[in-house]
N, C-alpha and C positions, 0 to 999 in steps of 0.2 A: 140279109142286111147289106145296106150299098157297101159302096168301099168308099174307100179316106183316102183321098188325094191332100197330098201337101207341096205346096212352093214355097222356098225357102230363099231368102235375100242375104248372100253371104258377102261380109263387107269388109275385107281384108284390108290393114295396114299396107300403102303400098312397095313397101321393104318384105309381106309377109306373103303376099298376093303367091308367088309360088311355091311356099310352103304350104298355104293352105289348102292350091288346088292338088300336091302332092299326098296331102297326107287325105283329102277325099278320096280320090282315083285309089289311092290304097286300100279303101274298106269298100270301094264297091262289090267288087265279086264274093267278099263275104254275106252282105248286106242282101243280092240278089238270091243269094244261097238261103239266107231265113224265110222259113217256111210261108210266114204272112209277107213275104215283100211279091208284090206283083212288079212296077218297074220303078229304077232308080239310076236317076242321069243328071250327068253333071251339066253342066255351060257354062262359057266364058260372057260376061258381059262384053257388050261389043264398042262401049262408049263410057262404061262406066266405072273399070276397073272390078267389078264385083262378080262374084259365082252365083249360080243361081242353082237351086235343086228341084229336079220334079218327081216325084216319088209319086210311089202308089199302095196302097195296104190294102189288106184283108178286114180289117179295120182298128177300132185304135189300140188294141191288144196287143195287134201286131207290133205298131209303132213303139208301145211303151218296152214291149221285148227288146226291140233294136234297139232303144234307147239306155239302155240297161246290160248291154254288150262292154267288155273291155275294149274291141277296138272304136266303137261309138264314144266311150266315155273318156280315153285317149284322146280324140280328137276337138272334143269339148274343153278339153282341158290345155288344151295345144291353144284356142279360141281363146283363152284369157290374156294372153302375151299379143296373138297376131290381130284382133280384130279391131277396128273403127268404129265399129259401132255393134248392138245387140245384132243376133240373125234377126231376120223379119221373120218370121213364119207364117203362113196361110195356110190355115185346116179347112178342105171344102169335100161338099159331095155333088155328086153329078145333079144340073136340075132339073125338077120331072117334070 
């Protein structure tokens, strides 16, 4: 089975903008550590105020595991106070 690539459009309140890329950088290395995470990087928008996520899965088993993490659900839940807008999310697979 491919794998599940996701980009993620993270749209922080500009008062919350380094909360939020703190408390991501903080569940990276756990996030790298689950078994279906192949890669997961952060980025700063460079015009837009916004973080952007580009992840990689085993596939969406994987994803729904991480998602389902106390410190995944922590940070979602952090998202209701700091964010502007919903995340965007993009679920794609490689095209053959």
């Amino acid at each position: 089975m491919p794998h599940l690539y996701l980009f993620a459009k993270i749209t922080p309140k500009a008062e919350h903008l380094d909360d939020a890329r703190t408390a991501i950088q903080g569940i990276i290395a756990q996030t790298v550590a689950e078994e279906g995470c192949i890669q997961f990087h952060l980025h700063d928008g460079l015009d837009d105020g916004c973080l952007y996520l580009y992840e990689e899965w085993v596939n969406e088993d994987a994803l729904a595991h991480h998602y389902d993490q106390p410190y995944t659900k922590a940070v979602f839940e952090s998202y209701k106070e700091w964010l502007a807008a919903p995340v965007e999310g993009h679920k794609m697979r490689l095209a053959s």
